[in-house]
C-alpha positions as CSV (number, residue, x, y, z in Angstrom):
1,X,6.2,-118.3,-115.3
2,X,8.9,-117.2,-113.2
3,X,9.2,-114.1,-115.0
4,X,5.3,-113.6,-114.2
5,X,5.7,-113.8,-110.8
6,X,8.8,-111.5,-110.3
7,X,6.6,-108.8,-112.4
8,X,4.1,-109.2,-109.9
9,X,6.1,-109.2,-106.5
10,X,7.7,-106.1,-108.4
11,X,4.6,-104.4,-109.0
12,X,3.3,-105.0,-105.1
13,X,6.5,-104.2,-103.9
14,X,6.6,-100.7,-105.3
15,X,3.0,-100.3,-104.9
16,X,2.2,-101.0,-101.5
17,X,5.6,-98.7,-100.6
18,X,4.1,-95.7,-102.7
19,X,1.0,-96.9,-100.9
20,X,2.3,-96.2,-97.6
21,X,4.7,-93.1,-98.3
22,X,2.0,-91.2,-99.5
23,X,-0.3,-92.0,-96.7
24,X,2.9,-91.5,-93.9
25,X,3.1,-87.9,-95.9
26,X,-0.7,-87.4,-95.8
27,X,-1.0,-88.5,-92.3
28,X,2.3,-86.2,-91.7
29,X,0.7,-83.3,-93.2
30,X,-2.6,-83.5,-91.3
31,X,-0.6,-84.0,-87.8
32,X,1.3,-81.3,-88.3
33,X,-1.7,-79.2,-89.5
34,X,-3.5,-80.5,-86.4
35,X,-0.5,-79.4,-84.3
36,X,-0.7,-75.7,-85.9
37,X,-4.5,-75.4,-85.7
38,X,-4.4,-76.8,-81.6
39,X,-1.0,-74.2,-81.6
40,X,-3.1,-71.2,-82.9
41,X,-6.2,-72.0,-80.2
42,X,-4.2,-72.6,-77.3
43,X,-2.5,-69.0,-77.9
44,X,-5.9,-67.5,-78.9
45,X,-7.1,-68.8,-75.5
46,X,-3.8,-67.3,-74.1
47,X,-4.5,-64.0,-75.1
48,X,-7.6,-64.0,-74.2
49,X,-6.8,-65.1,-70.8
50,X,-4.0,-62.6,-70.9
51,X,-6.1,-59.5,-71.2
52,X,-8.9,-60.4,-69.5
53,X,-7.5,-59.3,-66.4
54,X,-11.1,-58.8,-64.5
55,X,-15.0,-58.5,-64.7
56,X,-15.2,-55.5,-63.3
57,X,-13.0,-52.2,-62.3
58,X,-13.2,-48.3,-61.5
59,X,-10.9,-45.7,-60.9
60,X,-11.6,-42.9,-58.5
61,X,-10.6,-39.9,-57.3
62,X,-11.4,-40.3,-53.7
63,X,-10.9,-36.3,-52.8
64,X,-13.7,-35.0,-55.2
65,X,-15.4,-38.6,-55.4
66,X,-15.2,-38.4,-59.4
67,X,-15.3,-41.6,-61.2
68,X,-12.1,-41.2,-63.6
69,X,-12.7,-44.8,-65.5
70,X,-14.5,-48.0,-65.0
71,X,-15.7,-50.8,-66.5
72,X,-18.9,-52.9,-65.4
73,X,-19.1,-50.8,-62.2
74,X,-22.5,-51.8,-61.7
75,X,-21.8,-55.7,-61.8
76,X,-22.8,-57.6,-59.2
77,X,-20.0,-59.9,-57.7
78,X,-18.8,-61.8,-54.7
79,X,-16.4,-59.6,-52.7
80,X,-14.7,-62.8,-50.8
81,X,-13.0,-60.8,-48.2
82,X,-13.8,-57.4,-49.1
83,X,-17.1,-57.9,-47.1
84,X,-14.7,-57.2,-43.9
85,X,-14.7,-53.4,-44.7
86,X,-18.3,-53.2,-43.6
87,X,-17.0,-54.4,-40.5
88,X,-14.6,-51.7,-40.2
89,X,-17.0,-49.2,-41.5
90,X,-19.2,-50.4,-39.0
91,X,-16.5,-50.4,-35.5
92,X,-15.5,-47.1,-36.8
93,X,-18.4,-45.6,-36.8
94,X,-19.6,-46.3,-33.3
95,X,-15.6,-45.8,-31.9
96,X,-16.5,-42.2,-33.3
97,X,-20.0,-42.2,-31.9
98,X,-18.0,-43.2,-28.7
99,X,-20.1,-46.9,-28.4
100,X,-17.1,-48.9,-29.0
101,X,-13.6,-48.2,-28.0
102,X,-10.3,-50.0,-29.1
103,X,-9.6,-51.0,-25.7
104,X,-12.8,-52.8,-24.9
105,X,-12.2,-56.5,-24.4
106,X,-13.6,-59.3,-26.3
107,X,-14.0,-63.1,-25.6
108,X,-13.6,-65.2,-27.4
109,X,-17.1,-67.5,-28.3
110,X,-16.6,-71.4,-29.3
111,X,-18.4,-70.1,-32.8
112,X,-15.5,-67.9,-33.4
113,X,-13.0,-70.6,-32.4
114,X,-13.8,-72.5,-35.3
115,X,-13.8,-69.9,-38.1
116,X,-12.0,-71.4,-41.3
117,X,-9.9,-69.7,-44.0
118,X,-7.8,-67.2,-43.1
119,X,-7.2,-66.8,-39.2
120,X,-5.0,-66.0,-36.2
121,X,-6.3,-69.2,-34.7
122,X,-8.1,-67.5,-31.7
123,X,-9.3,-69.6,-28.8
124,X,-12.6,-70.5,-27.3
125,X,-12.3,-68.1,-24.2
126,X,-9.1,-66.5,-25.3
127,X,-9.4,-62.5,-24.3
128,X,-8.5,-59.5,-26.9
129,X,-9.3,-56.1,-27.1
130,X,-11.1,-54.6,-30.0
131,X,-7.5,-52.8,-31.6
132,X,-6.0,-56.2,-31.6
133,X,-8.7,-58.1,-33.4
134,X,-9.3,-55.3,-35.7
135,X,-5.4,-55.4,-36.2
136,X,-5.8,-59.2,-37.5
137,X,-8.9,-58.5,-39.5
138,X,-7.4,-55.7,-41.7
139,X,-4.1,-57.1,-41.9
140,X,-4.0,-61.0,-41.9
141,X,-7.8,-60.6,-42.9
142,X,-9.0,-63.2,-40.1
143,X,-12.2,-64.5,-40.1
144,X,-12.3,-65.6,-36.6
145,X,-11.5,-62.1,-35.5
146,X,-13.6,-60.2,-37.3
147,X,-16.4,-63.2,-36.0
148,X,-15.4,-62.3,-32.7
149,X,-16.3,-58.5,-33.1
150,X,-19.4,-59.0,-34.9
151,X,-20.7,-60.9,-32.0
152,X,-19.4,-58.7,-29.0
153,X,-20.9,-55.1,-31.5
154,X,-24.0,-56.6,-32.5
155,X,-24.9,-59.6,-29.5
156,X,-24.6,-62.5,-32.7
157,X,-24.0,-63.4,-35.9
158,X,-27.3,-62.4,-38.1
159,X,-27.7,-59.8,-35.7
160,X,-24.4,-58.3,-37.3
161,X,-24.9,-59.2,-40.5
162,X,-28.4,-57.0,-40.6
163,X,-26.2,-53.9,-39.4
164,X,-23.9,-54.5,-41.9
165,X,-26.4,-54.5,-45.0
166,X,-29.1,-51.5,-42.9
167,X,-25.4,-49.3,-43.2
168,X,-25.3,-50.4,-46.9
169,X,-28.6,-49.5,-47.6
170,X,-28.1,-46.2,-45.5
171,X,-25.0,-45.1,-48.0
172,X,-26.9,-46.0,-50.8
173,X,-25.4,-49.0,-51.8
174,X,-28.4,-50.2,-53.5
175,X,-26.5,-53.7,-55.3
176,X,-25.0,-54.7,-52.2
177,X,-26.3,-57.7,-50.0
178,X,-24.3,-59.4,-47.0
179,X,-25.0,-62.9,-46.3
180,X,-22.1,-63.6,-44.1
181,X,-19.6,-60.9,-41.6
182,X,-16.4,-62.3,-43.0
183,X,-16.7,-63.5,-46.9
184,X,-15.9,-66.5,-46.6
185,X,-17.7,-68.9,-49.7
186,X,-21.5,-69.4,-48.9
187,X,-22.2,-73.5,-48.2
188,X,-24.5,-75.4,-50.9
189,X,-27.5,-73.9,-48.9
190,X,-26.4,-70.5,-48.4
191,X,-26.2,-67.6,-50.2
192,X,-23.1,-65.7,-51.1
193,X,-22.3,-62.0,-50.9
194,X,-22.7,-59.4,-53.6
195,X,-21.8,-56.0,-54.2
196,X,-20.7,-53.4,-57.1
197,X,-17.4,-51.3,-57.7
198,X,-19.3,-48.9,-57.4
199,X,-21.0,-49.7,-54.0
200,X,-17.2,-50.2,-53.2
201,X,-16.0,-47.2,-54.3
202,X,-18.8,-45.2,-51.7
203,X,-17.9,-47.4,-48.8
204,X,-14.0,-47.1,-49.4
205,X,-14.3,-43.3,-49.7
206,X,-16.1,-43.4,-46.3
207,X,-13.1,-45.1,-44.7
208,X,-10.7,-43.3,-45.7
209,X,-11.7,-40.5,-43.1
210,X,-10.6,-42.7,-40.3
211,X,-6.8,-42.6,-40.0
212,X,-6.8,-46.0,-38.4
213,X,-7.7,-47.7,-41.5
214,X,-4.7,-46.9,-43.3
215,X,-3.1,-47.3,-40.0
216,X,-3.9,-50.8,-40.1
217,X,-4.1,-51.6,-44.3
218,X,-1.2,-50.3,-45.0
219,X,0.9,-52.6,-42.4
220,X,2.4,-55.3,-44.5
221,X,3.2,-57.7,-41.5
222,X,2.9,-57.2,-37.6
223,X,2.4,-59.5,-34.3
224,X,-0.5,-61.1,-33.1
225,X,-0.7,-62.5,-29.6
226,X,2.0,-61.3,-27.9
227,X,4.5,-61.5,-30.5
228,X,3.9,-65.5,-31.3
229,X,1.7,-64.8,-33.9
230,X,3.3,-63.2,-37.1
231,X,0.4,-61.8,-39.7
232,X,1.2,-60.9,-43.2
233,X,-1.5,-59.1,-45.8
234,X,-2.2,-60.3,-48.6
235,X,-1.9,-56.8,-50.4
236,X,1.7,-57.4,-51.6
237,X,1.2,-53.4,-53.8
238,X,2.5,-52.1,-50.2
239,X,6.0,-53.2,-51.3
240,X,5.4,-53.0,-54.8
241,X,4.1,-49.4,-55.1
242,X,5.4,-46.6,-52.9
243,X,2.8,-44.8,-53.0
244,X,0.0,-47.8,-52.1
245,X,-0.8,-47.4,-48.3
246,X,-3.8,-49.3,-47.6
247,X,-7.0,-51.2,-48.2
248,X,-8.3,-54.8,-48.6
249,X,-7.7,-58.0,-51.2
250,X,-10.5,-60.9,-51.0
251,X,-10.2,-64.3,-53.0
252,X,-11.8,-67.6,-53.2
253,X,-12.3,-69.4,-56.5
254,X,-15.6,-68.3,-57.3
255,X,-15.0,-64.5,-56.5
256,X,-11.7,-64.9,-58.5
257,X,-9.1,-62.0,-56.9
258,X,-10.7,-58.5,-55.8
259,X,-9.0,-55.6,-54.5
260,X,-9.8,-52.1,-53.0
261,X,-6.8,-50.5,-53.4
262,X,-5.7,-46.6,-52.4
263,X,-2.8,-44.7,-53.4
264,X,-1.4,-40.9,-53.1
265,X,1.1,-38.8,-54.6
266,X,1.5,-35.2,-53.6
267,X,-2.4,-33.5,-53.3
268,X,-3.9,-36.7,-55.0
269,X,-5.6,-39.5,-53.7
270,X,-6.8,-42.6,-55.6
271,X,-9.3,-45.4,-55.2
272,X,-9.0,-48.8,-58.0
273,X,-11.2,-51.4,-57.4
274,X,-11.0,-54.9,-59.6
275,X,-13.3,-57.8,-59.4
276,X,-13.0,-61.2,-60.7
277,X,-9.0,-61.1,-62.3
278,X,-8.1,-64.6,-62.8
279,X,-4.5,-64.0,-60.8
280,X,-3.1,-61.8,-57.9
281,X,-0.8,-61.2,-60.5
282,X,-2.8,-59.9,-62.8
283,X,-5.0,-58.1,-60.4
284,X,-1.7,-56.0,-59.5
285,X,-0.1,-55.2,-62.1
286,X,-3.3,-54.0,-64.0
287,X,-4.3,-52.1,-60.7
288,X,-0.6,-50.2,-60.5
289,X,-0.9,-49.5,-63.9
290,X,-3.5,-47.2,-63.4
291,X,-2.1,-45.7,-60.3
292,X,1.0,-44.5,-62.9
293,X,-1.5,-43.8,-65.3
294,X,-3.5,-41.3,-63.4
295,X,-0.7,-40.3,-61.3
296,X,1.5,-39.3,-64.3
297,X,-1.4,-37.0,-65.8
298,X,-1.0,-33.5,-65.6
299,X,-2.7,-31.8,-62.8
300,X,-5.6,-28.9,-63.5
């Protein structure tokens, strides 16, 4: 009997410890398969992220006006702070139709006081002439400054904002449609800006005729009131890239991170406009790369 019994605690013993090694290996093999599969997605996903460095880009020639490359050029997208070289098409013009000029002085409103996002932090009542708010809407990309001009050009807010898109149908920017003078994101109940690379491409070829826009863009940090104020733009090519001297970034989440970007080496100027990359980063490098690109091609 007591033989019996040892047989039987034998034959459990051994069984139940095959039993669980061959499940601990089983269950070993599947983890680590688990682990390879999850590996080989979060890398696939990584890639993916990796080289999609925008929704949308073009490459121009801005002398001739020839496209050399693009990619959804006709997408529509948000152009977050982009939307502010309307504005400055828009004070350019009339400086040069002699309506404005950069010393005319501007008060400040309580509406522009209380801009959000990017600002210089102006002050209901506060009084700046035209050169110094367009100074801290091209470089620190303010949104009460550039509120501020739209009001004193244009007598209000919508007022301005129907000049700005009446300008962008008058250059034939037939995808474009401001909903706001500075880009900031649209509210639950409004609507956000749209426009094209290639809508951007017409209106950044346009201001490129006015030397004080890459007077101003291509300042990577100045003084605002009096010195007290430092601005910085957010177009960090200016110290990447010697040859990058101007032009606008935008970003807010939806938007993702734009750029119209200019460069020029020797007799050739170029335009690259991204929407949509996922990074400033990426955005940057993918834009300088087709400076060199283009730059490095041999001339005809």
């Amino acid at each position: 009997m007591k033989k019996l019994i040892k047989k039987i605690r034998k034959f459990f013993f051994f069984g139940l410890t095959g039993f669980i090694c061959c499940n601990l290996a089983i269950g070993t093999t599947a983890l680590y398969a688990g682990s390879y599969q999850n590996t080989q997605g979060s890398e696939s996903k990584l890639i993916a992220k990796k080289t999609n460095s925008y929704q949308a880009y073009l490459v121009l020639n801005a002398t001739t006006g020839q496209i050399l490359e693009a990619e959804n050029a006709f997408l529509k997208w948000p152009p977050a702070s982009l939307t502010k070289l309307m504005l400055a098409y828009i004070v350019m013009q009339k400086i040069y139709r002699a309506e404005l000029k950069l010393s005319d002085q501007i008060k400040v409103s309580g509406k522009a006081a209380v801009m959000g996002g990017s600002q210089v932090y102006l002050k209901e009542g506060e009084v700046f002439t035209l050169a110094d708010l367009m100074r801290a809407t091209m470089i620190e990309s303010a949104n009460d400054a550039a509120y501020a001009i739209g009001e004193f050009v244009a007598g209000g807010k919508e007022e301005f904002i129907g000049l700005m898109n009446a300008t962008a149908k008058s250059l034939h920017m037939v995808d474009t449609q401001f909903h706001s003078l500075h880009g900031l994101p649209p509210s639950r109940e409004q609507i956000a800006d749209v426009t094209t690379c290639r809508d951007l491409s017409v209106l950044a070829r346009k201001l490129l005729k006015y030397p004080k826009i890459l007077e101003w863009t291509s300042v990577r940090r100045d003084r605002f009131r009096n010195g007290t104020f430092f601005m910085t733009s957010a177009n960090r090519l200016l110290s990447k890239m010697p040859e990058v001297d101007g032009l606008k970034t935008g970003y807010y989440r939806r938007a993702g991170h734009n750029i119209v970007a200019t460069a020029k080496k020797e007799d050739l100027r170029l335009l690259v406009i991204v929407l949509g990359s996922p990074s400033a980063r990426m955005r940057d490098a993918f834009v300088m790369q087709k400076f060199k690109e283009y730059f490095s091609k041999p001339r005809q």
